[in-house]
N, C-alpha and C positions, 0 to 999 in steps of 0.2 A: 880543759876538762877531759874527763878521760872515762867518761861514760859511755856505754853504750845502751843507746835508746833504739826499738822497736816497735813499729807499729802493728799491733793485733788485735786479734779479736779474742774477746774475754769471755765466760758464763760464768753465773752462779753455779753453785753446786747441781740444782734444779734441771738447769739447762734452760729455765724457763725465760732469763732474761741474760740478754748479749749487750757487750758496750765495747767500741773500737775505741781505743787507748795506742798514749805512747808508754811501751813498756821499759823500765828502767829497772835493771840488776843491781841490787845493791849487796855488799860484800862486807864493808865497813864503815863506822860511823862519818868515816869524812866522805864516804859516798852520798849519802844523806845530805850534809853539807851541802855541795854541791848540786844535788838536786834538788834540794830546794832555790841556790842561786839559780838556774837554770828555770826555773815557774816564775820565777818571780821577773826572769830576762824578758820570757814571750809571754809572760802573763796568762800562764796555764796555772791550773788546779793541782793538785798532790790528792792520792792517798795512797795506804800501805794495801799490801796483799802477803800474805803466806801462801797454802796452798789452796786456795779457794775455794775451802767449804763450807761456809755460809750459804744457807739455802735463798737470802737477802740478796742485796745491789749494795753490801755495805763494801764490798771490795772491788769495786767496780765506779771507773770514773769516765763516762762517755765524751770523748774528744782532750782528755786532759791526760795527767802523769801517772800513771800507777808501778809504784815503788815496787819489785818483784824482792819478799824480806827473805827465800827462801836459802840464798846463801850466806845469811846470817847463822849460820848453825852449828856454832860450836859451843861444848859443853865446857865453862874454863876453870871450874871449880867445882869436883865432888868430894864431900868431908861422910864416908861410911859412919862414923863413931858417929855423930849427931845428926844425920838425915837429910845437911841441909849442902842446896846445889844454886850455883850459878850458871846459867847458861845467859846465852844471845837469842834473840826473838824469834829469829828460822831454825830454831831446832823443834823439833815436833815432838807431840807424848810418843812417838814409836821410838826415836833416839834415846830418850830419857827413861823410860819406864827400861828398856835395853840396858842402859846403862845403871841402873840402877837396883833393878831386879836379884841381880845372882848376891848382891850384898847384902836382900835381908828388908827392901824396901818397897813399896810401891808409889805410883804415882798419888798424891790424896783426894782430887777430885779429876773425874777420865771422861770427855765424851763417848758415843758410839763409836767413833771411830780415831784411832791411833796416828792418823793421816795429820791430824790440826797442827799449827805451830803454836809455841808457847805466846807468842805476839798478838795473834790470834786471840786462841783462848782467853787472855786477859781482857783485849777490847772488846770481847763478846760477853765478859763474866761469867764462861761454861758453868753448867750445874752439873751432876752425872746422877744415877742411882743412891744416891746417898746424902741428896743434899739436907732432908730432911735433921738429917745432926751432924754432917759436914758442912756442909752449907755449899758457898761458893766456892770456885779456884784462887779467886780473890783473898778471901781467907787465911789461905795458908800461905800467902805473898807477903816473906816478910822487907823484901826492898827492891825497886827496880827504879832503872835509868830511862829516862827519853828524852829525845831532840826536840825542842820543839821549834818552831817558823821560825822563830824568831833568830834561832843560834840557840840560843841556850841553854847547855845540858843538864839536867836537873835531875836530882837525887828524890824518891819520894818515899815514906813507908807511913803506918800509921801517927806516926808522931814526929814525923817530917816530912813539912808541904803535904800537910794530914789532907788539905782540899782537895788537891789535883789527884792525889793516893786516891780518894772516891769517889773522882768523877773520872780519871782517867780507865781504871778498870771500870768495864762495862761501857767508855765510852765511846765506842766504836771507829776509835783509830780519828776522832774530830780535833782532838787539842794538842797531840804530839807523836811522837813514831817512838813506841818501845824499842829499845838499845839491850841491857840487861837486866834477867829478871831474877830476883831471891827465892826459892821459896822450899817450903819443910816436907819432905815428903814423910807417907805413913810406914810404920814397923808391921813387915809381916812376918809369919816363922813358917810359910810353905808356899809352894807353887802351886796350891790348890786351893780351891773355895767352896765351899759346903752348901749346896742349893738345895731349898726346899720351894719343888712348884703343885701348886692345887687351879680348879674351875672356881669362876665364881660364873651365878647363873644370870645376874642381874646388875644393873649399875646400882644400884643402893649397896648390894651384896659388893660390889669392887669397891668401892669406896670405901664402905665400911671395914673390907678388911685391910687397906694401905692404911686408914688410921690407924685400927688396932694392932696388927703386926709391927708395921714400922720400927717399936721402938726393944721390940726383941730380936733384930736383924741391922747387921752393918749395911746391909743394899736391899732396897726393895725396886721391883719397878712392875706396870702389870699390860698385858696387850690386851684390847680393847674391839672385838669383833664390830665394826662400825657399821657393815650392813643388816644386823641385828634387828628383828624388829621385834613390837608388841612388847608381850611377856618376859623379852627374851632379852631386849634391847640392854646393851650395856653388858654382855656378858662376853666373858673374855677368863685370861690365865695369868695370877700370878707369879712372878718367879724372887724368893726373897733369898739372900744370902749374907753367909757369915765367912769371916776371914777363922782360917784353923788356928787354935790356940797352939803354943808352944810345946811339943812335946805328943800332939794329935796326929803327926803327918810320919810314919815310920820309915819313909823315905822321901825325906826330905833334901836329901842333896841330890837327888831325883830329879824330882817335881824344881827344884830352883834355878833350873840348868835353862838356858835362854831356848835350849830344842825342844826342850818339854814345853814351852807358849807357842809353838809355830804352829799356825793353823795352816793346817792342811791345804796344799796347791787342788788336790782332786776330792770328786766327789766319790767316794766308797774305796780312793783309790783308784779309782779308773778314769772318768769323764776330768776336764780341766775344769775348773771353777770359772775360768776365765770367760768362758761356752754360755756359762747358763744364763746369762741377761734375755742373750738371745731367745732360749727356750722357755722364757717366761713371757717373753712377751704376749705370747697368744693369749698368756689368762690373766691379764693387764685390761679386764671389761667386767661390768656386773656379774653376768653369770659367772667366770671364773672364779672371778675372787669371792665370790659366796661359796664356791663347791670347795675350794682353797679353803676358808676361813670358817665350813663347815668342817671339816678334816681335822683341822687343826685342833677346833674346841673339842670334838667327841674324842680325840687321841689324849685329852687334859683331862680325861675325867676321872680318872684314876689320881692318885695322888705321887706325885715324883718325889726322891730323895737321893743326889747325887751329887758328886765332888766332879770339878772339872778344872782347867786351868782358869788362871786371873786373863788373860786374856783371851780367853770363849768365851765367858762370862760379859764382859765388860765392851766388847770392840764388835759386837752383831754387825755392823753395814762395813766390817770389812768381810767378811765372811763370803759374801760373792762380791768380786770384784765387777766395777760401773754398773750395779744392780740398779743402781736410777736411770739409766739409759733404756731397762726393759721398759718405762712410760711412752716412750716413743719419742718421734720428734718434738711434739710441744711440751714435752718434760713434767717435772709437776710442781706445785708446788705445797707447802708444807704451813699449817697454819695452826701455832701453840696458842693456847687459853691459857693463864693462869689464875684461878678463881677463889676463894674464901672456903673453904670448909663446908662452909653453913649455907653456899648458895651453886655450887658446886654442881651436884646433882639434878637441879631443875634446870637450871641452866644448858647442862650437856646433852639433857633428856632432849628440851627443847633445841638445841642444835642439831641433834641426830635426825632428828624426827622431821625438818626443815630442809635436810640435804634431802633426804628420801621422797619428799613430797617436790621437790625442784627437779629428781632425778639425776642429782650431782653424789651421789655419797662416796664418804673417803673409801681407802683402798687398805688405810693399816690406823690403827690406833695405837698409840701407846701414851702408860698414865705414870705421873709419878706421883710420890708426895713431898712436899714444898717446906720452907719455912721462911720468914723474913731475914733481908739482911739491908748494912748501912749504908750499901753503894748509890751514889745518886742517879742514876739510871735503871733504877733496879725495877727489875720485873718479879720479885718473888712475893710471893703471901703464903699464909699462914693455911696452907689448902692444899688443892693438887693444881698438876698441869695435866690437858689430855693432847696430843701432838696428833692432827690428821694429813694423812699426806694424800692429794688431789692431781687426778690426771690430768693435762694440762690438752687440747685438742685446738685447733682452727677455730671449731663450731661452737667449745662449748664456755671460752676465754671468757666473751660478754656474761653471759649467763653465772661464771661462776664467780665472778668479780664479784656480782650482785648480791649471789649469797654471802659470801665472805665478809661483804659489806653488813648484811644482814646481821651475821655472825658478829660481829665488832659490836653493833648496838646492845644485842643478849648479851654480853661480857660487859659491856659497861654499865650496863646496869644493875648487873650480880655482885659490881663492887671488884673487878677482875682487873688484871695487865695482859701488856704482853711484851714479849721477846722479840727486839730489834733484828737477831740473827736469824729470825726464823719469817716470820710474816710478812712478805713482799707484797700485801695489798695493805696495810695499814696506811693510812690517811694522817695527816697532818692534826686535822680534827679530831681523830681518836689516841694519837697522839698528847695535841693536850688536853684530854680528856682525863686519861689516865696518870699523867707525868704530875699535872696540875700546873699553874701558873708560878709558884713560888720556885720549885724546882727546875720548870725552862728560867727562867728569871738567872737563877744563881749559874744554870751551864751556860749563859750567854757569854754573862759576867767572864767566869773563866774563856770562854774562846777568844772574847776581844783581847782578854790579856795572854794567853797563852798562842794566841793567830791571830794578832792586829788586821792585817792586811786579807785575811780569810782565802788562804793557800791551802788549807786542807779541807777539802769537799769531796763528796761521792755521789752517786745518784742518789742514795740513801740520803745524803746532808740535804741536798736540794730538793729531793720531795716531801721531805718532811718538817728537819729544823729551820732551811734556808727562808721559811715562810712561816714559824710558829710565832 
């Protein structure tokens, strides 16, 4: 064998949770091979990693193998005339949307950040600003390859190995190791994107305008003031956006040029981006982020209407680089809802309202709005999601565990899910709470046949599935 394995130490995205691993480089599919013979030698664990940003323990295997997919990254098929690209699992949306860009395309569904790999993204089911009638990334996935424990390489799309197709995306890297992925990217005609951002004063007032806007906007998403109180609670800034029509961008060989997406190394031009984790940390505490997210809303009360590139728009937490590092040492972590429409509202009234009174409240909000989709793992409904991100301290771990705890019960009983990639305190119990019995049932099924021997585990598999 002609691998080399390393032993290191791992985080989440968060920082909030670490796992010492033997780390293994993989390059190509018979590396894979191979490291699976090799778990199966010393009767170690498997699971895959990209670049590890999961804010989860879903890429994370404590005392076992973790597959590094990030030199899997090559792009082996682009066809410009039809939109449609073949890559390998360690290419990232930053390679792809690159490569794709100056011909007229964009990625169809993006997270925050440009950083993820496509392997990634699949086993997570990323949703972006859009999913509301884009839906997943999944979606537009029209065939991909993976290895599974077993040996064998298998072909999946919708109407081939239709099963594993819907439980393997979104299924957290538990049934096989994505090899190569198919899929259709969207037609655009500029390097520009047309934002309209307004206040809303209240969360009835946010909600209500993600439903009602949404479906005169290719992107919606909205921030979410979380130390808001009373009157006020729930209020925050829309920002909705549309792709320029054909013939709307009068310099469009401009704007399409890959220099024209480069977000800027400094701020104003002067200070390095790289600097600012640091100088945020100080207002990484209640007062701050209140005087912060008071700033922010009275600066939104005007109405904005501007064009800026597809990638300012779309890639916010690259914008300052390790801007999660400003939480401190105990990192944070990040804890999505996604709830029903119609229960939505009372539900996040009462969440906010419970952080405030524990003296835990988030630090950022952001809202999207949602739609159903087939995947068996799926966390979407017919509603929004609100995303809060929680400083993570020594003192205040226990404490917010509890909340968070608390937090799971209000969501499950508004009829809500959640997001495997995101919530690092979800329980087993609210797990299948939400998943239901018939759907753990049918992913068992598949793992015993797709991982007889149960070589692919994570901390993720073991706190949750290893015990449903």
């Amino acid at each position: 064998m002609n691998l080399t394995t390393r032993f290191a130490q791992l985080e989440n995205f968060g920082h909030s949770l670490k796992a010492t691993c033997y780390r293994i480089k993989i390059e190509k599919t018979e590396d894979l091979h191979e490291a699976f013979q090799l778990a199966k030698k010393y009767g170690l664990t498997v699971t895959a990693r990209g670049t590890g940003i999961s804010y989860n323990d879903v890429s994370l295997n404590g005392g076992g193998i973790v597959l590094d997919m990030s030199g899997m990254n090559h792009i082996l098929d682009w066809d410009p005339a039809s939109g449609v690209v073949r890559c390998e699992a360690g290419v990232t949306l930053e390679d792809l949307w690159k490569r794709v860009e100056p011909d007229g395309w964009w990625v169809p569904v993006v997270s925050g950040t440009m950083k993820t790999t496509l392997g990634g993204c699949l086993a997570a089911n990323i949703h972006g600003k859009n999913n509301f009638h884009a839906g997943t990334i999944g979606e537009h996935v029209t065939e991909f390859t993976a290895l599974l424990p077993t040996g064998a390489l298998v072909t999946c799309s919708p109407k081939k190995n239709a099963d594993l197709f819907y439980a393997m995306i979104g299924g957290l890297g538990m049934l096989g190791v994505f090899t190569t992925i198919t899929l259709k990217m969207k037609r655009i005609h500029s390097g520009l994107i047309a934002v309209d951002a307004w206040h809303v004063p209240t969360l009835r007032r946010h909600l209500s305008d993600l439903l009602e806007h949404a479906p005169h906007y290719d992107y919606i998403v909205g921030w979410l003031d979380t130390l808001a109180k009373g009157t006020t609670l729930g209020r925050g800034q829309i920002h909705a956006a549309n792709n320029l029509k054909e013939g709307e961008d009068p310099h469009v060989r401009e704007t399409m040029k890959l220099s024209y997406q480069h977000l800027p190394d400094r701020l104003f031009g002067v200070m390095p981006k790289s600097l600012l984790h640091y100088l945020m940390k100080p207002f990484l505490n209640n007062a701050g982020v209140r005087l912060i997210n008071t700033a922010k809303y009275l600066a939104s009360l005007r109405r904005h209407t501007f064009r800026e590139s597809h990638a300012e728009f779309h890639f916010l937490l690259d914008y300052i680089p390790d801007w999660e590092r400003s939480f401190g040492r105990g990192g944070l972590i990040q804890y999505q809802s996604f709830l029903p429409k119609e229960t939505a509202e009372d539900a996040w009234r009462e969440m906010i309202q419970l952080s405030h009174q524990r003296g835990l409240p988030s630090y950022l909000g952001v809202t999207k709005r949602h739609r159903p989709d087939n995947f068996l793992l799926t966390h979407a409904v017919d509603g929004f999601s609100l995303a809060m991100d929680f400083k993570v301290t020594d003192k205040n771990r226990a404490p917010l565990r509890a909340l968070l705890q608390e937090f799971d019960r209000i969501v499950l009983n508004a009829g809500g899910r959640f997001y495997f990639a995101k919530n690092s305190e979800t329980s087993a119990e609210t797990a299948r709470a939400f998943l239901g019995e018939e759907t753990i049932a049918k992913f068992k099924k598949l793992k015993k046949r797709c991982d007889p021997h149960g070589l692919l585990e994570s901390d993720l598999y073991r706190r949750i599935f290893l015990v449903l």
